[in-house]
SELUMTOR-138879 format. One record per atom (N, C-alpha, C, O): y, z, x; residue in three letters. Coordinates in pm, whole numbers, plus 50000, padded with zeros to 5 digits. Each point is the difference from the previous one (the first is absolute). Example, Ala and Ser with C-alpha at 12.3 -4.5 7.8 and 13.67 -1.06 7.14 Angstrom:
// SELUMTOR-138879
494315078051319ALA
501195000049911ALA
501205000050090ALA
499985006650104ALA
501074986249861SER
501195000650082SER
501095007349923SER
501115001750051SER
// end
This chain:
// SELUMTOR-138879
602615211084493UNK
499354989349926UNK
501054989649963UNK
501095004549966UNK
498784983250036UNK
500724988849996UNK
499914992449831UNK
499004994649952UNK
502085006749995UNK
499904997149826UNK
499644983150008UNK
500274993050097UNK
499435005049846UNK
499884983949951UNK
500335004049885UNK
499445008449929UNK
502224980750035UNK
500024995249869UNK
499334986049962UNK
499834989850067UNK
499875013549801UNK
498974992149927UNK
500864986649940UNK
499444989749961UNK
501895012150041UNK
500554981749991UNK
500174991750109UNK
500184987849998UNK
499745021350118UNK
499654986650147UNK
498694992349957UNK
500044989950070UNK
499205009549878UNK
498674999849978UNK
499714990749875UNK
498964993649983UNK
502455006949908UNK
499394991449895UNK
499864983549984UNK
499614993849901UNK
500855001150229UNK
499374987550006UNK
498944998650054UNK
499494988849996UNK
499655024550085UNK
499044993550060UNK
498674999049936UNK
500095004149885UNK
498644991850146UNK
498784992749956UNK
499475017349961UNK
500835009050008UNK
498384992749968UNK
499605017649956UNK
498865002450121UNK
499685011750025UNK
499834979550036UNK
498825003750103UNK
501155008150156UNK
499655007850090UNK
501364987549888UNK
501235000650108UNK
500505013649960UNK
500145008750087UNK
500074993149813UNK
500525014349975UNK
499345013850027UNK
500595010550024UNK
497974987049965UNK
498965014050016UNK
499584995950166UNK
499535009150069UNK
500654976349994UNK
499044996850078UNK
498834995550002UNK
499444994650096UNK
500025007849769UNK
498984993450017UNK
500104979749998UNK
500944992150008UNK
497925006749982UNK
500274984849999UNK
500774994450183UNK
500714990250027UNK
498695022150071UNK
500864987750098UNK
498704996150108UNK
499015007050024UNK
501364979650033UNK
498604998250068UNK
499935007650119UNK
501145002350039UNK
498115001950025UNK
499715006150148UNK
500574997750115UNK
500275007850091UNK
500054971449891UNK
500494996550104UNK
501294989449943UNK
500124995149887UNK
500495003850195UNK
501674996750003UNK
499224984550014UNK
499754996950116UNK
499964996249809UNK
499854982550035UNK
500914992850080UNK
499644993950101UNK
501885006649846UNK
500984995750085UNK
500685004150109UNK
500894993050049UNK
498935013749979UNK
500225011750150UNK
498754995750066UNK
500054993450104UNK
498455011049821UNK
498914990650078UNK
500384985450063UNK
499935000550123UNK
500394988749836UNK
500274988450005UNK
501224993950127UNK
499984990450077UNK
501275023449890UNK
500884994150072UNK
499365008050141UNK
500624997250103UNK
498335011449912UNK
499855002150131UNK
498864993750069UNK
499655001550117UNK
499804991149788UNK
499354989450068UNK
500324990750026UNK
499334992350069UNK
501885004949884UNK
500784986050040UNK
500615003550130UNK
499854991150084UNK
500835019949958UNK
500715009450089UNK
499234994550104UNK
500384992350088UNK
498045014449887UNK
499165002550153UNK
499624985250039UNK
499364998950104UNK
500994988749820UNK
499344990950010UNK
500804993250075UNK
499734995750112UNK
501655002549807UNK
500924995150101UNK
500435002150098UNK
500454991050072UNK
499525021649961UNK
500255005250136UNK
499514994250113UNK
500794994650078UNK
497695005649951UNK
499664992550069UNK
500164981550039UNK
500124992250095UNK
499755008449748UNK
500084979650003UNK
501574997250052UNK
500184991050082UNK
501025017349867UNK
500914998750068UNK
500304998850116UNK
500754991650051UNK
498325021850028UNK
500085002950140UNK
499294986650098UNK
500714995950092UNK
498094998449889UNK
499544993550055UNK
500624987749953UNK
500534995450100UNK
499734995749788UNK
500814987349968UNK
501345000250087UNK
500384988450015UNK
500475020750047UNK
500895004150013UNK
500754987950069UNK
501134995549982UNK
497645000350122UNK
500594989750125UNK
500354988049920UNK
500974992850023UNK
497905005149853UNK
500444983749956UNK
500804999049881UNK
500184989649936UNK
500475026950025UNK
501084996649852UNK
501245002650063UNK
500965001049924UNK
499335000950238UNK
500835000950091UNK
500565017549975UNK
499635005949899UNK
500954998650168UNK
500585016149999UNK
501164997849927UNK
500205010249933UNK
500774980550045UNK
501035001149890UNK
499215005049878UNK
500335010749948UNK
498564981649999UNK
499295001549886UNK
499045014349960UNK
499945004749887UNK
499584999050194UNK
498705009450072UNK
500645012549984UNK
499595009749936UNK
501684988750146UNK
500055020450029UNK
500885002149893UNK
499885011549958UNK
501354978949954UNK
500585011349850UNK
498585002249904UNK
499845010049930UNK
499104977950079UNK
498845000849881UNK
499415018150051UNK
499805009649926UNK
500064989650217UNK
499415013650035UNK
500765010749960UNK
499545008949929UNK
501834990950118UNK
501195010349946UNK
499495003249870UNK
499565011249973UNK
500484981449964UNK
499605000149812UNK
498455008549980UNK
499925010049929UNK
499134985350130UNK
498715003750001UNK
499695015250030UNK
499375007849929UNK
501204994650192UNK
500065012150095UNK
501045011749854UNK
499545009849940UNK
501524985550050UNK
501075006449862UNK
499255007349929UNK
500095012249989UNK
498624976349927UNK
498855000849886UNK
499415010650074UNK
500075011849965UNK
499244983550152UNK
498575014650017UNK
500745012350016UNK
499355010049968UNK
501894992150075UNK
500685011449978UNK
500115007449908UNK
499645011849999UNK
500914981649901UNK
499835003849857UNK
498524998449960UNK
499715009649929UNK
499654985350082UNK
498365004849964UNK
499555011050026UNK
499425007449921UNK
500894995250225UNK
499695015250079UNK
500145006949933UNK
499105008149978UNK
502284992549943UNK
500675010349932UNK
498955007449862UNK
499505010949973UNK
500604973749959UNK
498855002949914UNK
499065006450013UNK
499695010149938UNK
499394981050197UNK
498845006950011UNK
499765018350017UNK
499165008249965UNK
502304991750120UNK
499975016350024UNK
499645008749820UNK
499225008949966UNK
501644984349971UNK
500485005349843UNK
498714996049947UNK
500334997649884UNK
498385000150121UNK
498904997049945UNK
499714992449887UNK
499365000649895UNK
501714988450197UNK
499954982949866UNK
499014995750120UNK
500015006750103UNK
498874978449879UNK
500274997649859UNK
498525013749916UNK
499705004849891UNK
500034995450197UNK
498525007149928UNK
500515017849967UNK
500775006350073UNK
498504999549790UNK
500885009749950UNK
499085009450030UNK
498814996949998UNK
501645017050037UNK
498975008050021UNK
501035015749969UNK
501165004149991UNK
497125000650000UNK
500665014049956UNK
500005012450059UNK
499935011449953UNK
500204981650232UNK
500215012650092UNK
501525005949974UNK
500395010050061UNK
// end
């Protein structure tokens, strides 16, 4: 069994400490992976007229993000569940 001491804890909000009080779904994890899936494409197809200097580091960057989203998603952000 894993101790939690109780002064890591005394700045936080009291819904944070028991858990309760958290929403279901991750809003900002929601958000940045809709920005993710959005750009991806608009990147991919704009590609020819923001020229490939511009196009493929924005993708480098993009591609980086859904990686790390994956990750998340594996870890069951943003939506919380209790499998």
């Amino acid at each position: 069994m894993i101790e939690v001491h109780s002064e890591f804890y005394e700045d936080c909000p009291k819904g944070l400490k028991t858990g309760t009080n958290r929403h279901p779904i991750e809003w900002p994890t929601f958000g940045i992976i809709t920005i993710c899936m959005v750009s991806l494409p608009l990147i991919t197809f704009f590609a020819t007229s923001i020229t490939l200097w511009v196009a493929v580091p924005l993708l480098m960057v993009v591609l980086a993000l859904h990686s790390s989203l994956q990750h998340e998603v594996l870890h069951g952000h943003p939506f919380k569940s209790e499998l």
